[in-house]
C-alpha positions as CSV (number, residue, x, y, z in Angstrom):
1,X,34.9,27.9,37.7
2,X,32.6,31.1,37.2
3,X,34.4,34.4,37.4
4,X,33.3,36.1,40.9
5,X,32.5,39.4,39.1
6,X,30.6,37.4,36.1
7,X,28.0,36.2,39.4
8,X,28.1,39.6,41.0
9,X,27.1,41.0,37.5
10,X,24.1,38.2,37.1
11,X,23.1,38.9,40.5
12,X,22.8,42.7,39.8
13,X,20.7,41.7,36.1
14,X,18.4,39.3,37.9
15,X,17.8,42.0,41.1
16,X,17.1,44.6,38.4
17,X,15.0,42.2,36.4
18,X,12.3,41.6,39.8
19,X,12.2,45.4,40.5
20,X,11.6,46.3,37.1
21,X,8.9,43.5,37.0
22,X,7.3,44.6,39.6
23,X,7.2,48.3,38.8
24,X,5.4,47.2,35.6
25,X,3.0,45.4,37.4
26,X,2.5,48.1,39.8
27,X,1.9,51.0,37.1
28,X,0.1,48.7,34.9
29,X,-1.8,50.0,32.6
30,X,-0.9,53.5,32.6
31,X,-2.6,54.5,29.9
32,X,-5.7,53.1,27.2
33,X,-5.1,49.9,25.7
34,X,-6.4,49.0,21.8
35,X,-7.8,46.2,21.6
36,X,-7.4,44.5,18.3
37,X,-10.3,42.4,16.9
38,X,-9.1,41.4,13.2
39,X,-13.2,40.8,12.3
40,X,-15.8,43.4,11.0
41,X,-18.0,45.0,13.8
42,X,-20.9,42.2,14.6
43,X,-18.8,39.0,13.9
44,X,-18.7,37.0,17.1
45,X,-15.0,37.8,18.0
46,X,-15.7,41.4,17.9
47,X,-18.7,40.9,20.1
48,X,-16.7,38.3,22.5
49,X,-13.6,41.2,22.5
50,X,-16.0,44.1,23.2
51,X,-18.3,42.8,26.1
52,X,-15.1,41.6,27.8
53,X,-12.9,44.3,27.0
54,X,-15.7,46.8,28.4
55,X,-15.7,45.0,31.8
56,X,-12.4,45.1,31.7
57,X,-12.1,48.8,31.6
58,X,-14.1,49.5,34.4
59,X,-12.2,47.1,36.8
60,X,-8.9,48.7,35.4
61,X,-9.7,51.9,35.0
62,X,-8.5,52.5,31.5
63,X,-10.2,52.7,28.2
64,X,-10.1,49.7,26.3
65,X,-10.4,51.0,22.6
66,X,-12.0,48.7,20.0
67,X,-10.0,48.4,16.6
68,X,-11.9,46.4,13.8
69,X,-8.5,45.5,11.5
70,X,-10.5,43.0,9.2
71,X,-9.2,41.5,6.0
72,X,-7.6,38.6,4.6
73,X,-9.3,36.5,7.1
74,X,-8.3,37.6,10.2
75,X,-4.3,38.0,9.2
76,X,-4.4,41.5,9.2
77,X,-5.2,42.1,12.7
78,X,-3.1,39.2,13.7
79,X,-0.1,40.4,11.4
80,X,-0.2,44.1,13.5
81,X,-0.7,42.4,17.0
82,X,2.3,40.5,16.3
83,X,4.8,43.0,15.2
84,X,3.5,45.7,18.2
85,X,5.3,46.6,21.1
86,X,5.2,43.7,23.7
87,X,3.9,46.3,26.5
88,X,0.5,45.1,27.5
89,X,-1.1,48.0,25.4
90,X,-1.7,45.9,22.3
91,X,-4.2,43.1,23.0
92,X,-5.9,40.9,20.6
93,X,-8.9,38.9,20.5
94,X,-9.2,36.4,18.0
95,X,-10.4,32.7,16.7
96,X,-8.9,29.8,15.3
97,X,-7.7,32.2,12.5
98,X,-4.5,32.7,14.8
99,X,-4.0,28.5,14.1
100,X,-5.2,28.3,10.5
101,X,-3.6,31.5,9.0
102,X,-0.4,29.8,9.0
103,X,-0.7,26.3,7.8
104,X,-2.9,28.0,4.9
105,X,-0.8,30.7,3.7
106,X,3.1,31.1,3.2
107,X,3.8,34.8,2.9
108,X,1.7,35.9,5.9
109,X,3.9,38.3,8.5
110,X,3.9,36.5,11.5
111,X,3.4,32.8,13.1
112,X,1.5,31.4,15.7
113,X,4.7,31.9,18.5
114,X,4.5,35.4,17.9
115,X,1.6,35.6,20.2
116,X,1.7,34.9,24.3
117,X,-1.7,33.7,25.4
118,X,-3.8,35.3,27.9
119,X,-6.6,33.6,28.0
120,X,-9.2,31.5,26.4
121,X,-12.4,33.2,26.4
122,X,-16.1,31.5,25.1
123,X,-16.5,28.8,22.3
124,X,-19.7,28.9,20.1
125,X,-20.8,25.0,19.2
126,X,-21.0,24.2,15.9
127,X,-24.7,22.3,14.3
128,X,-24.9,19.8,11.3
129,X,-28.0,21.5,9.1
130,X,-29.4,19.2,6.5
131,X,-32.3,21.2,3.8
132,X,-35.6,19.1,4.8
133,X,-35.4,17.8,1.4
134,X,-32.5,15.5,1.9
135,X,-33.7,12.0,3.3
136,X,-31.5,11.3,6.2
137,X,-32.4,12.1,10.1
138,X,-29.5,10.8,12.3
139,X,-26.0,11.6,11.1
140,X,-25.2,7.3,10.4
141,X,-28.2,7.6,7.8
142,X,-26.4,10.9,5.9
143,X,-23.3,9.1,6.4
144,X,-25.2,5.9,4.7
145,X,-26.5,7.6,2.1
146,X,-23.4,9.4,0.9
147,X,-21.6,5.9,0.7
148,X,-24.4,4.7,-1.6
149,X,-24.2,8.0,-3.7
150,X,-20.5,9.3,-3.6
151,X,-20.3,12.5,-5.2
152,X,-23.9,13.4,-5.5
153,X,-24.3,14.8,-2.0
154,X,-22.6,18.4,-1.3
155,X,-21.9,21.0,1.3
156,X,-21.5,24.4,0.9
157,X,-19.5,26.5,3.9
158,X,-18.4,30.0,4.1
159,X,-15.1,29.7,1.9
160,X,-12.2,27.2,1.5
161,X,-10.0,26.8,4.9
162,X,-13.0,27.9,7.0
163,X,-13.6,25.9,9.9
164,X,-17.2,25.1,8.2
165,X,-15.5,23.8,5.4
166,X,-12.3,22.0,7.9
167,X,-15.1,20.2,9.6
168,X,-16.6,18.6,6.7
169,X,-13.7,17.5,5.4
170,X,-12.8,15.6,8.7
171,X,-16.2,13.9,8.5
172,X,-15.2,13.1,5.0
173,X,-11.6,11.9,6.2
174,X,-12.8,9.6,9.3
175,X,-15.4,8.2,7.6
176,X,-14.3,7.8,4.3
177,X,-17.1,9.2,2.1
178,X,-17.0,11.8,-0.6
179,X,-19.0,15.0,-0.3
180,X,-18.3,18.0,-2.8
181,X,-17.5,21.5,-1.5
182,X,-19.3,24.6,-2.7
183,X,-17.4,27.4,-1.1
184,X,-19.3,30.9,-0.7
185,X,-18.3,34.1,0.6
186,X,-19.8,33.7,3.9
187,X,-21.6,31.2,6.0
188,X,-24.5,33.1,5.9
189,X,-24.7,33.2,2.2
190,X,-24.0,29.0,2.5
191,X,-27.1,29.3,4.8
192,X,-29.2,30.7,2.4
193,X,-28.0,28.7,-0.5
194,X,-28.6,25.6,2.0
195,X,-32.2,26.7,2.2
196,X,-32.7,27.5,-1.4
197,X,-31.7,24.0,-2.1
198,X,-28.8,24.8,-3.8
199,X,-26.5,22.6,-1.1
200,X,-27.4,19.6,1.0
201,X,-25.7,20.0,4.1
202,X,-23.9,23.2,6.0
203,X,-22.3,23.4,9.2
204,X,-23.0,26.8,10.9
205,X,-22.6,27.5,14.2
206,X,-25.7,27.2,16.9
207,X,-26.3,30.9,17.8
208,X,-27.1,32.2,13.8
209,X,-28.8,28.5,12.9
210,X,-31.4,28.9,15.6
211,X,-33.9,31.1,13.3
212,X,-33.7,29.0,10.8
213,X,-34.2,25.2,12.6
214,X,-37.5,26.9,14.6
215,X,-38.9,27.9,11.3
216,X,-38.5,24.8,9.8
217,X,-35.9,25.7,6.7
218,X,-32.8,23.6,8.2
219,X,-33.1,20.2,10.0
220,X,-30.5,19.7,12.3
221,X,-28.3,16.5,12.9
222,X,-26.0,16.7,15.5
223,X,-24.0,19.2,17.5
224,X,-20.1,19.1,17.3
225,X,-19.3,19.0,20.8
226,X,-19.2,17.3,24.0
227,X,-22.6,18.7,25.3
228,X,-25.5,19.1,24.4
229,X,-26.5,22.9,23.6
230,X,-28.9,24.3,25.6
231,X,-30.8,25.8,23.1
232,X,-31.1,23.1,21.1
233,X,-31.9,20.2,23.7
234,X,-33.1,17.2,21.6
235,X,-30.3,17.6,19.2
236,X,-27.3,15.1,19.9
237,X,-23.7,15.7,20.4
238,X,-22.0,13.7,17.8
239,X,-20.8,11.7,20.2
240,X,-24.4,10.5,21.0
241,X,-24.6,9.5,17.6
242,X,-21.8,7.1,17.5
243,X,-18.9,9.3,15.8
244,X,-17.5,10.8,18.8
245,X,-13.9,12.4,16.8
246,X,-16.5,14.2,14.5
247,X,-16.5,17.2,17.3
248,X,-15.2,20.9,16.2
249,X,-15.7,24.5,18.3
250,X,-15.3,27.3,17.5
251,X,-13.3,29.0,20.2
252,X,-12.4,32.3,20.7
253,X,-8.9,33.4,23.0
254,X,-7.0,36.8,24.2
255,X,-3.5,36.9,23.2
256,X,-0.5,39.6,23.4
257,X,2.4,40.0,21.3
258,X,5.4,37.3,22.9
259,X,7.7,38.7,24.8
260,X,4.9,41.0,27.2
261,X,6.2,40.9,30.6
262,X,4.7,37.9,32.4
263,X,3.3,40.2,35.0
264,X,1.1,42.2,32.8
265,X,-0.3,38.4,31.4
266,X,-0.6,37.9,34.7
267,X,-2.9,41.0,35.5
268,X,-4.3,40.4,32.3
269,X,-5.8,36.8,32.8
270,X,-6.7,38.1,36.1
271,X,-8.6,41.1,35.0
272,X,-10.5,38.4,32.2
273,X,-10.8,36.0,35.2
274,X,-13.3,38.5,36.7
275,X,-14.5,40.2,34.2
276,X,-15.7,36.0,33.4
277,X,-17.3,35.7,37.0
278,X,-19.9,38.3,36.4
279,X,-23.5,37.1,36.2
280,X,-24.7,39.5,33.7
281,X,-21.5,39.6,31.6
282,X,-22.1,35.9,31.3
283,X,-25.8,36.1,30.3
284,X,-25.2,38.3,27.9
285,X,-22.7,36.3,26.4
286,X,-25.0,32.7,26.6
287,X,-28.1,34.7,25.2
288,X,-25.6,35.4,22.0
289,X,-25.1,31.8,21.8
290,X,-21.5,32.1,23.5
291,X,-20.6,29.7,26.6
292,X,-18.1,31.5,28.7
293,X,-15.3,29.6,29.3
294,X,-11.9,30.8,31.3
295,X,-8.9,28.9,30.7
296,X,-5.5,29.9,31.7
297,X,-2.8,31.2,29.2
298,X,-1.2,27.7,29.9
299,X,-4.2,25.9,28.9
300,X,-4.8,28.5,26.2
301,X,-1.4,27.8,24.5
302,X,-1.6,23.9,25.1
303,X,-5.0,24.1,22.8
304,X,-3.9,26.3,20.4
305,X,-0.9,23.8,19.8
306,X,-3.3,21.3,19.6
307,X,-5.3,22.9,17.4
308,X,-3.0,23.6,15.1
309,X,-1.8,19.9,14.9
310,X,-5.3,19.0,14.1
311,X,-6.2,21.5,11.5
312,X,-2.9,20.4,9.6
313,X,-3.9,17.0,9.7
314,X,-7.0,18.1,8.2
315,X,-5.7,20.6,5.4
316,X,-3.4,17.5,4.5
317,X,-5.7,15.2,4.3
318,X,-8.2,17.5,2.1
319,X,-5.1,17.8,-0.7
320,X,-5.3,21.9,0.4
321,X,-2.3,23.7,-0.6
322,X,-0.6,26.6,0.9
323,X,-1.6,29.7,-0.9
324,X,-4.2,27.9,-3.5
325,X,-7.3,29.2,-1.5
């Protein structure tokens, strides 16, 4: 049998508990909140984190303040986030970094469960670019001729563990045909050396390809994805094409360090809900190539678990090593 003081005790913890939860929400935020974007200025998670963090101030009446902690790929931003106070005043925006940082490196400061997500954001599609020289238009004749010419064919992406590079490498692992990586240091210096002839095949994502297809220096294959983009209308989704696992976004979600009371997430995916349902907001994010897309911090976490799972399979299946990148 319980003790009657040990219940009168609990009782008093779990009454404290709700008041002090809802004083939080009630004086939420009391003060400006950094928002943490672990890319250089003009990457699309900083431009994703600052036109949604702007809304966001002038619904809550606080300044959101931008701070660009780039370096390492993304870890250290997400190494700070995760070892900040769990107030609500730390927020990060990030991309599948927060799922790939982990399963790449050993020594990194933090882990995926040291995040709580908020919300999930906007995805940009990804686009299979072939140089004009290469004689393949659909993606079963590419996939042909690489079979008839393993090893000749290669793909250059914006560095080993990229999602660029992760993508070809599940192409590579479903249908059993051997491509060689060219790692750069960037995808747009892939995209140029894709144009220069110096690879065959890049995948880049739709918004920064666009220049290039119109003017003729790219020829696109297929779209990762489930839709069709709107931009590029007569390009199919690799599904269309007959390889419907051959599909990878790039998405981009809010996150807080675990442990933030779950009425500030609350207020938080609220405040994002809104800041989501306005017109212009959302026009200036499509014209950027972005598609807004809310998700809740349930469905947030249940993808980036999924993620991850996928992106090991991957990494295992590519012979890529923790720390050899």
């Amino acid at each position: 049998m319980y003790n009657r003081k040990w219940i009168a005790a609990a009782a008093v913890s779990f009454s404290m508990a709700t008041v002090c939860g809802a004083g939080v929400a009630q004086t939420y935020p009391s003060k400006p909140i950094r928002l943490v974007l672990p890319f250089p200025p003009g990457a699309p998670s900083d431009m994703v984190g600052r036109t949604i963090g702007q809304k966001m101030s002038e619904q809550m009446g606080q300044n959101f303040i931008p701070d660009n902690r780039a370096g390492a790929g993304g870890t250290v931003g997400l190494t700070m986030v995760a070892k900040s106070p769990p107030d609500g005043y730390t927020i990060l925006v990030t991309s599948p970094t927060i799922a790939l940082g982990p399963l790449l490196y050993s020594n990194l400061a933090f882990d995926s469960k040291d995040f709580a997500p908020i919300a999930r954001l906007a995805s940009i599609e990804n686009v299979m670019l072939l140089h004009p020289s290469v004689p393949a238009k659909t993606l079963k004749e590419f996939i042909a001729l690489a079979r008839a010419n393993p090893g000749k064919l290669n793909y250059g992406s914006g560095g080993a563990g990229t999602t660029n590079h992760l993508a070809n490498e599940l192409l590579k692992s479903l249908e059993k045909i051997n491509l060689v990586h060219v790692p750069y240091k960037g995808a747009t210096v892939a995209t140029t050396a894709l144009m220069g002839g110096e690879v065959d095949e890049v995948i880049l994502g739709v918004a920064p390809a666009l220049p290039f297809i119109k003017g003729g220096r790219v020829k696109p294959l297929v779209v990762l994805s489930e839709k069709r983009v709107a931009t590029l209308p007569n390009v199919p989704t690799s599904k269309e094409a007959g390889f419907p696992n051959f599909q990878m976004s790039i998405w981009y979600g809010m996150f807080v360090p675990a442990g933030t009371p779950r009425e500030v997430i609350s207020r938080l995916h609220r405040e994002v809900a809104k800041a989501l349902d306005d017109p212009t907001l959302r026009q200036h994010m499509s014209n950027a190539g972005m598609d807004p897309w809310l998700g809740t911090p349930d469905e947030m976490g249940s993808l980036l678990r999924n993620e991850i799972s996928r992106y090991a399979k991957i990494i295992q299946s590519a012979g890529i090593r923790k720390d050899a990148l």
